[in-house]
C-alpha positions as CSV (number, residue, x, y, z in Angstrom):
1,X,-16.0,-20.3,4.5
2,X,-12.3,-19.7,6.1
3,X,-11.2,-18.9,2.3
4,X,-14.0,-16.5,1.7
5,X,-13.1,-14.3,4.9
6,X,-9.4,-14.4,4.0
7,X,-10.2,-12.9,0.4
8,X,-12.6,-10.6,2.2
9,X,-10.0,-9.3,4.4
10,X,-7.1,-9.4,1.8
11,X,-9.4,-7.1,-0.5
12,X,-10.0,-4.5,1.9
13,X,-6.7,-4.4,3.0
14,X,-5.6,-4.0,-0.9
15,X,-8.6,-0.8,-0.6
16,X,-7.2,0.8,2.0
17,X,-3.6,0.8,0.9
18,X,-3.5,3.6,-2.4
19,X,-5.4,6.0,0.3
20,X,-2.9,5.6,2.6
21,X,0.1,5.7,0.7
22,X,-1.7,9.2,-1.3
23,X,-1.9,10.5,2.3
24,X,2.0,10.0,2.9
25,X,2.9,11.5,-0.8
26,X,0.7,14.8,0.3
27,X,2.5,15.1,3.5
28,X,5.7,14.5,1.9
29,X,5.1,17.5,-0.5
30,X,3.7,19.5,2.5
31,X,7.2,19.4,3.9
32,X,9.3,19.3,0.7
33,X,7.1,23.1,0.7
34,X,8.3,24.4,3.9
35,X,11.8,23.1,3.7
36,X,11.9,25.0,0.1
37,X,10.2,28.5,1.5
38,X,13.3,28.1,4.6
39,X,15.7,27.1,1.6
40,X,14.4,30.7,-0.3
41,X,14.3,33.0,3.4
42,X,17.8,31.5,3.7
43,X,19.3,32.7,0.0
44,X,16.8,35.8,0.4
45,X,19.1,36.7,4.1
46,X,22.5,35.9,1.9
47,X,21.4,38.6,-0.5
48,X,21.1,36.1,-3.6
49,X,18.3,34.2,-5.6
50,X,17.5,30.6,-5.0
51,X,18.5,28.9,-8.4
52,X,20.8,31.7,-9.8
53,X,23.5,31.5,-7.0
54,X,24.6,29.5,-5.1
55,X,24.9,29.5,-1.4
56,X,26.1,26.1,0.2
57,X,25.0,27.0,3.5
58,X,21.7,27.1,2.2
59,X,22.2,24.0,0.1
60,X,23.3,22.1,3.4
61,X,20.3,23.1,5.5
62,X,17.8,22.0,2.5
63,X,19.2,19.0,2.3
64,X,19.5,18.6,5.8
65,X,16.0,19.3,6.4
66,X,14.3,17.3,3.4
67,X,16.0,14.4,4.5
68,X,15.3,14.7,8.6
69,X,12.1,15.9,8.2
70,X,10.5,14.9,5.1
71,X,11.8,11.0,4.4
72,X,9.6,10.0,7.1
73,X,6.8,11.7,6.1
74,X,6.9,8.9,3.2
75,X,7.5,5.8,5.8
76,X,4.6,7.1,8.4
77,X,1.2,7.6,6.1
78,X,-1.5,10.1,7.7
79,X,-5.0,10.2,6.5
């Protein structure tokens, strides 16, 4: 009976796990999205295009944001 309830248990929890980890992915492109339209305002403001110029300041604050922001988007799953 014990052995049952623990494959019971270990099934649902192997259910629930794709939904949550889909939910973390969507958020994690949710932000990858904002951080990208900033990135584009910020080369837009610098008077150039976003993947013919380059602007470093921009480049910093992209990468700045996707990984403050958007990392733990992946490590916190919403539903």
């Amino acid at each position: 009976m014990a052995r049952q309830l623990v494959l019971v248990v270990v099934l649902i929890c192997l259910a629930a796990m794709p939904l949550a980890a889909q939910a973390g992915i969507l958020a994690y492109g949710a932000c990858q999205t904002g951080c990208n339209a900033a990135a584009v305002a910020c080369y837009a403001a610098a008077g150039a295009v976003m993947g013919v110029a380059s602007v470093p300041a921009c480049n910093l604050g992209l990468g700045a944001c996707m990984a403050t922001l958007c990392a733990p988007a992946l490590l916190a799953p919403t539903l």
